[in-house]
C-alpha positions in Angstrom: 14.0 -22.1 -21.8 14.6 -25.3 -24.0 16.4 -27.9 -22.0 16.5 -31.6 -22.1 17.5 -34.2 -19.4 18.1 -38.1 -19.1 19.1 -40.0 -15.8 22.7 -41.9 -16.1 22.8 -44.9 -14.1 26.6 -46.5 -15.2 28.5 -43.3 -14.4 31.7 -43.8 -12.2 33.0 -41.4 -10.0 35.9 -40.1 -12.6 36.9 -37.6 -15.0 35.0 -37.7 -18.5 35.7 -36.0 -21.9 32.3 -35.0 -23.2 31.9 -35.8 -26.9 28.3 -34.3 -29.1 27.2 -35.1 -32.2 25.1 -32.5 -33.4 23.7 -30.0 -36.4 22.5 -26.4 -36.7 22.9 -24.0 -39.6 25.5 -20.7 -39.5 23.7 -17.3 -38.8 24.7 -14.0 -36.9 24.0 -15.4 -33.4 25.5 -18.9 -32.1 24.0 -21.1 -29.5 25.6 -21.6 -26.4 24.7 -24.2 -24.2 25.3 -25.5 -20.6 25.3 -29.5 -20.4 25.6 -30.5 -16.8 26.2 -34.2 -15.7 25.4 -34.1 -12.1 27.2 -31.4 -10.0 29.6 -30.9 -12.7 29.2 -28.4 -15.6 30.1 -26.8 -19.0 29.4 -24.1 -21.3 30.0 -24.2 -24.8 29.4 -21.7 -27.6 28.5 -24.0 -30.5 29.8 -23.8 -34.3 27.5 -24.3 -37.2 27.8 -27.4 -39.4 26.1 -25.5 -42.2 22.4 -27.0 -42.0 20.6 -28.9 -39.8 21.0 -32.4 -41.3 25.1 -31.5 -41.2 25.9 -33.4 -37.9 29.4 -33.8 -37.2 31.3 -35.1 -33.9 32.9 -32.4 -31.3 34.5 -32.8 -28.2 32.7 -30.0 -26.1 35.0 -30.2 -22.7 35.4 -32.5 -19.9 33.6 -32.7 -16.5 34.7 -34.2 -13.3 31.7 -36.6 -12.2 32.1 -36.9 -8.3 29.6 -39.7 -7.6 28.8 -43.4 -8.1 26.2 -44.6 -9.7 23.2 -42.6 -10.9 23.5 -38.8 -12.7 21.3 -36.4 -14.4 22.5 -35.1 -17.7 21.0 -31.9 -18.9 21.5 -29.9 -21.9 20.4 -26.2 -21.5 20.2 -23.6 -24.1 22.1 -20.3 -22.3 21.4 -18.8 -25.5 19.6 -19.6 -28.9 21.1 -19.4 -32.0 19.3 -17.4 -35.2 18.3 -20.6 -36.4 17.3 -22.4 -33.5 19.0 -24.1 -30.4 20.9 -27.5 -32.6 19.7 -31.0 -33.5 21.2 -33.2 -31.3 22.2 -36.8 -32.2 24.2 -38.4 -29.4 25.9 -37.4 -26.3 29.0 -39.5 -25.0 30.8 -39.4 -21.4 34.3 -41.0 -22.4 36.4 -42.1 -19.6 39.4 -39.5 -19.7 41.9 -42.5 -19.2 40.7 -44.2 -22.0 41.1 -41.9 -24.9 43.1 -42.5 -27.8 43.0 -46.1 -27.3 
């Protein structure tokens, strides 16, 4: 299985929007993947940007983080696209009370 994790040590206990900036070209079968930030989880069936230098930004979901301090992120493939899992760029946990501003 292809998965990727990184240890968060500014995370407050809080509810986050969960933004990825990613690329992966089209093909009959999408990639779905499961990102987790601690106990808190997501699954996502991604959309092809068209190539895999085409990133653009999506909100994927939200997750409720219920602890101070430090959290594992991971980013799971549930399944793999025809072209491969994506090429990810960034991952960003945005404090759900501070959107739009």
């Amino acid at each position: 299985k292809d998965y990727v994790t990184w240890k968060v040590n500014a995370v407050k206990a809080r509810k986050y929007n969960v933004e990825m900036e990613y690329a992966v070209p089209g093909g009959d079968k999408k990639t779905i993947i499961e990102l987790s930030v601690g106990a808190a989880s997501l699954i996502k069936e991604i959309e092809p940007t068209g190539a895999w230098s085409a990133f653009k930004t999506e909100k994927i979901g939200s997750v409720d983080v219920k602890v101070n301090g430090s959290v594992t992120i991971s980013l799971k493939a549930k399944q793999m696209g025809s072209a491969g899992v994506l090429n990810l760029r960034s991952i960003k946990l945005v404090p759900e009370e501070i959107v739009g501003n």
